[in-house]
N, C-alpha and C positions, 0 to 999 in steps of 0.2 A: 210491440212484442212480436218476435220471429214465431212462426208455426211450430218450431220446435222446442220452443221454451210453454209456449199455450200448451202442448199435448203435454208437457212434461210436468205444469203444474196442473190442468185436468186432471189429468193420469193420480198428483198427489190429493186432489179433491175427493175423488172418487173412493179412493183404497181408503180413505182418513175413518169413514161409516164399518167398513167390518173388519179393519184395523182397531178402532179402538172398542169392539166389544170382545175382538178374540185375544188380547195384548192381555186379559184378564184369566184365561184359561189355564197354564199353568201355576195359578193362584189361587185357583178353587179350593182344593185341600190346604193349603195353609189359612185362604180366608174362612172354611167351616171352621175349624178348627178354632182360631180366635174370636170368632164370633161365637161360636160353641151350636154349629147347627150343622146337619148332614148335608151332606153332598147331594142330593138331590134339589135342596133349599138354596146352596151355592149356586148351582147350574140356575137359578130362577134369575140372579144380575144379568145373565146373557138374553134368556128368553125374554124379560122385561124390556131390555132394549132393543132389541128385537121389533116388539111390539109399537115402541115408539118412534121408532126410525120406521116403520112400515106407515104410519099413521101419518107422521110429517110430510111424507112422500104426496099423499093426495094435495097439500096444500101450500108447498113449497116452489112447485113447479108451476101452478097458474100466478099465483104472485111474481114470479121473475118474469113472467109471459107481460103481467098488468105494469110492475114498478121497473124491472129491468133484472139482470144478471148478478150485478154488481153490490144492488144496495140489499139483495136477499142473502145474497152470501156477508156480508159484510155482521148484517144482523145475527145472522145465525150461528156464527163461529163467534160470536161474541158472549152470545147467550151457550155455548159449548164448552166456550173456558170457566167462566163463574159456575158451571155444574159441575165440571172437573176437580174444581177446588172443595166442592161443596160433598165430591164422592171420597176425597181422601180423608176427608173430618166424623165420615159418619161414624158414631157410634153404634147401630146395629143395624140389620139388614130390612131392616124397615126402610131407615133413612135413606140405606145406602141403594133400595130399590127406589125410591122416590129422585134422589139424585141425580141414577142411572136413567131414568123416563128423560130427566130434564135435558140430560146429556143426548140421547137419541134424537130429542127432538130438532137443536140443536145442531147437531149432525146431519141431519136429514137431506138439509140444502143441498149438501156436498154433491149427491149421487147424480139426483135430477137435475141440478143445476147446470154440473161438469157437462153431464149427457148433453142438455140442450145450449151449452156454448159449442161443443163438435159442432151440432146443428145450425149453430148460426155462421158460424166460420170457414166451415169447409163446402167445396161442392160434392153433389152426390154422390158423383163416380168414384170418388176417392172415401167417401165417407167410412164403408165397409173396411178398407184398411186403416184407417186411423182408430175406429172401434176396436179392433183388432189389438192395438199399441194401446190403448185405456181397456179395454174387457181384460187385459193383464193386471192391471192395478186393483180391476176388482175381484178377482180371484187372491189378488196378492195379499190382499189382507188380511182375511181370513187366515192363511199361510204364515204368511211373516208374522204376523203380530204375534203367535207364542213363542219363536224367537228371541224378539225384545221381552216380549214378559217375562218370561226363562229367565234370562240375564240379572233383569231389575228386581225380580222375586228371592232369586238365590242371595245377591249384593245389600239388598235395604227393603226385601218385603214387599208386600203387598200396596200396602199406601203409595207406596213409592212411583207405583206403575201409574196413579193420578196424577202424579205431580208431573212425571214424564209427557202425559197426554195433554196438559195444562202448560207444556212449554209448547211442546209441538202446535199446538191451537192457538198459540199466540203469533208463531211464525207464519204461520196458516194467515191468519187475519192481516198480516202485515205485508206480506206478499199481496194481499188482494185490494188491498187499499192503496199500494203503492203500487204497482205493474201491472194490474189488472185493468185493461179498457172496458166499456161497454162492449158487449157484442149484440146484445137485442136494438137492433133500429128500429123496428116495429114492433111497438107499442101497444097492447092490445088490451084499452079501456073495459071491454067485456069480459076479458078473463078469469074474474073472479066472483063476478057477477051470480048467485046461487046458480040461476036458471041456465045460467051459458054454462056455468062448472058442472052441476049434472048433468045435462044434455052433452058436455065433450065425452064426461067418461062414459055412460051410459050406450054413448055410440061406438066409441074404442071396445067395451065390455062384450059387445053385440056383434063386433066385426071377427071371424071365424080367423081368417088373415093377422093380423093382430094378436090375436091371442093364443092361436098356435105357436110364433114364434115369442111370447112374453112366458107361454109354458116351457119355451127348453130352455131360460136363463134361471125359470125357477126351482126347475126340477133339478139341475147342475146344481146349483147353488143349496137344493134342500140337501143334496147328497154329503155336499163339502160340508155344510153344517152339524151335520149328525155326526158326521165323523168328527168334525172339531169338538162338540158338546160330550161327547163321549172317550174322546184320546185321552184327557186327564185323567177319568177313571182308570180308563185300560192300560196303559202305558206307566204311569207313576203310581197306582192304585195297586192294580194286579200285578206288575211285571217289574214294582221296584226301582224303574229306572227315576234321576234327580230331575227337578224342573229345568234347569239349565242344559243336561242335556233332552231334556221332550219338546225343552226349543230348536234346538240344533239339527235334533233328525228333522224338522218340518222343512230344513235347507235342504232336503230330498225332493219331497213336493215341491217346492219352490221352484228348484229345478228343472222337474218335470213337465209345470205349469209355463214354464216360461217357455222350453221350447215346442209346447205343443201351441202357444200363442204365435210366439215368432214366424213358424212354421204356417198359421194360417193367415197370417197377413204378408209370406209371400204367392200363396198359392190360391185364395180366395177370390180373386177376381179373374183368375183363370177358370177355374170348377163351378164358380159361382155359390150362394151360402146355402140352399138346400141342401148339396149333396155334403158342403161341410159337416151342416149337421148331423146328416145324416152316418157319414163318416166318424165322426165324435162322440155320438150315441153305440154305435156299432163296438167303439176302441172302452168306453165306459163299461158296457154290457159284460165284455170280455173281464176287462180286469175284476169288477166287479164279483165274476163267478168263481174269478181267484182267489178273493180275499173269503170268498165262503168256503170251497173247499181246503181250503189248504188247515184251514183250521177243524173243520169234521175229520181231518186226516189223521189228527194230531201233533198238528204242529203250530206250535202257539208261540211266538216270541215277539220280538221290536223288530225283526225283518218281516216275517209273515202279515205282522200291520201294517207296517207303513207302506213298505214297497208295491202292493195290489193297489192301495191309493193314491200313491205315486203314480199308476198309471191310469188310474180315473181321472186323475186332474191334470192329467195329459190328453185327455180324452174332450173334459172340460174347456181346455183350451182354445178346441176346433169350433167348439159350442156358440160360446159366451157374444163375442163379436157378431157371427154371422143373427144370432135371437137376437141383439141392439140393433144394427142394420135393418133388421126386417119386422122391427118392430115398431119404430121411429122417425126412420127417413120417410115412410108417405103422408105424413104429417106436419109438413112443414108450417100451417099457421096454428097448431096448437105442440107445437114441439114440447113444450115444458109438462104439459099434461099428458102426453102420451109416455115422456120418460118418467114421472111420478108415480100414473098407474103402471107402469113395468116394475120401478123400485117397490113399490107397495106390495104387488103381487108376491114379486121374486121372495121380499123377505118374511112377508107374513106366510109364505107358505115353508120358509126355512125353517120360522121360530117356531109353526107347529111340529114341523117333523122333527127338529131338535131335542122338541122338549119330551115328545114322546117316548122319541129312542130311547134319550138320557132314562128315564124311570122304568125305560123295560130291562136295562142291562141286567141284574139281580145276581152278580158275581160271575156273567160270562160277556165274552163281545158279540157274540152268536144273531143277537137283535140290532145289533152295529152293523154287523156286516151281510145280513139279508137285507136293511133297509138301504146299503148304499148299492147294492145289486141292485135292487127291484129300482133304481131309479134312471138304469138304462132302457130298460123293456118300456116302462112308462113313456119315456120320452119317447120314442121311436114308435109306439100308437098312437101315440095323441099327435103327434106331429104328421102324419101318414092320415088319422081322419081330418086334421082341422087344415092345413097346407095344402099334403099333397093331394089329397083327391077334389082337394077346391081348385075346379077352372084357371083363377087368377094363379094358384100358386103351383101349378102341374110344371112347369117351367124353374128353371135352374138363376133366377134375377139376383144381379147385384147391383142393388141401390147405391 
């Protein structure tokens, strides 16, 4: 397999995890509705997966480290599709939150796995740019995925978006059993080991380095989340607009996102990923105080939302890569555990700020849009105490 078909199907591993929890978003009010429970209740399918995909992540990643790449993914998108099937059957959102867990789980492989096949494949120097070409895929899903939901919600429904995600997963699986090499050559019989498996993360947990840079993919990523968990209310709830089109404007962000990616996987190994970030956080902050003013001003529409977060996840762009890079790459014999706990992080820190947002809206965006602000400031101190004023990370490194 050429380098460029591996990043291309990376790339589709990765995006597959908040691909198929946000491919559900423009379906919330029609699934309350038929299920016959609030929107609040709705938003719980996202946040339950959430939960399960953050969860998988600690245990996903040492297994591909102990059994290999290949046969963890293999399993995992197998056990993804019999849950996909099992979400379009449910009859109430009991089932369908049980389903949804199964389905997470399932997905889990995808992130940490993708992440530490980069890691086995590429050399260092290069690594920050090819994160760069995969940190697109994971912002992209979130993105795209109400897109295709849009589509498949207006045409045949809700169920319907299961079925979709149960082909996709089958292509998924067939692609990896048939093109997919190993890329773990070492083999690492301790990796799952209780004692080894705590004492990795435990020490990843405890590393300052580390966890500054795993806090600005989560802090990104809490942002795009809020906003995703809450656009269905705002946009089709409040402002009337059809699912089909609250899929269509997300090809704004889309846009956005890709060239604030593109962008830093030409310039990132020039500037080096600190000041990416740094930069990223800065262009977030800004939009971020747009999407708040513009609406205390009175002016509330389907431009004044999207477009402020169009430019956040232009901002996210710069983010994303250089927080894998400098998260990951000094880690080369527990790779699979260092990308698990970053997935973990990233998203269980998403599915709280999600779920929270979601229940504070109470008929305005007001609480949308202070908590996708307040996630540039955040990043930009914590990154500045736990990075930059650490000795090791005072310098501009691209791993």
């Amino acid at each position: 397999m050429s380098r460029t078909v591996l990043i291309l199907l990376v790339s589709a591993l990765v995006m597959l995890g908040p691909f198929t929890n946000n491919i559900m978003v423009p379906s919330l009010p029609a699934l309350a509705i038929d299920l016959r429970i609030g929107f609040g209740d709705a938003q719980a399918i996202l946040s339950i997966y959430m939960v399960g995909f953050a969860a998988g992540q600690l245990f996903v990643g040492p297994m591909s480290d102990r059994f290999g790449r290949k046969p963890v993914l293999t399993v995992s998108l197998a056990l993804f599709i019999i849950a996909s099937v099992l979400c379009s059957l449910a009859p109430d959102l009991y089932s369908l939150c049980a389903a949804r867990l199964l389905q997470a789980l399932g997905a889990s492989a995808t992130m940490s796995v993708g992440r530490a096949i980069v890691r086995d494949s590429f050399a260092s120097d290069k690594m920050a740019q090819v994160y760069a070409y995969i940190g697109a895929a994971l912002a992209l899903g979130p993105i795209v995925g109400p897109i295709f939901g849009g589509v498949i919600e207006v045409s045949s429904g809700w169920r319907s978006v299961f079925w979709f995600l149960t082909a996709f997963g089958c292509l998924m699986l067939m692609t990896i059993v048939f093109l997919l090499r190993e890329t773990n050559t070492n083999l690492n019989r301790d990796a799952t080991r209780p004692a080894r498996l705590i004492g990795n993360y435990a020490t990843l947990l405890s590393t300052r380095m580390y966890m500054g840079y795993v806090l600005c993919n989560a802090i990104c990523y809490g942002g795009i989340f809020a906003f995703t968990s809450c656009s269905a209310y705002i946009l089709i709830g409040l402002l009337k607009i059809s699912p089909d089109t609250f899929g269509a404007l997300y090809a704004i962000t889309v846009g956005a996102y890709g060239v604030g990616t593109l962008l830093a996987a030409r310039i990132t190994r020039r500037v080096g990923i600190n000041r990416m970030i740094v930069y990223g956080a800065l262009i977030m902050t800004i939009f971020g105080e747009i999407g708040v003013i513009l609406p205390m001003l009175g002016y509330f529409n389907v431009w004044t939302v999207i477009l402020p977060f169009a430019g956040f996840a232009f901002g996210t762009g710069f983010v994303f890569p250089s927080g894998q890079a400098g998260g990951i790459s000094p880690y080369p014999k527990m790779a699979g555990a260092a990308s698990s706990m970053l997935s973990c992080l990233q998203m269980s820190t998403a599915a709280v700020i999600g779920a929270v947002t979601a229940r504070m809206l109470g008929g305005s965006m007001m609480p949308m849009a202070w908590v996708v602000f307040g996630m540039g400031p955040i990043l930009l101190l914590s990154f500045y105490l736990l990075v930059l004023r650490n000795p090791r990370g005072a310098g501009s490194p691209s791993p």
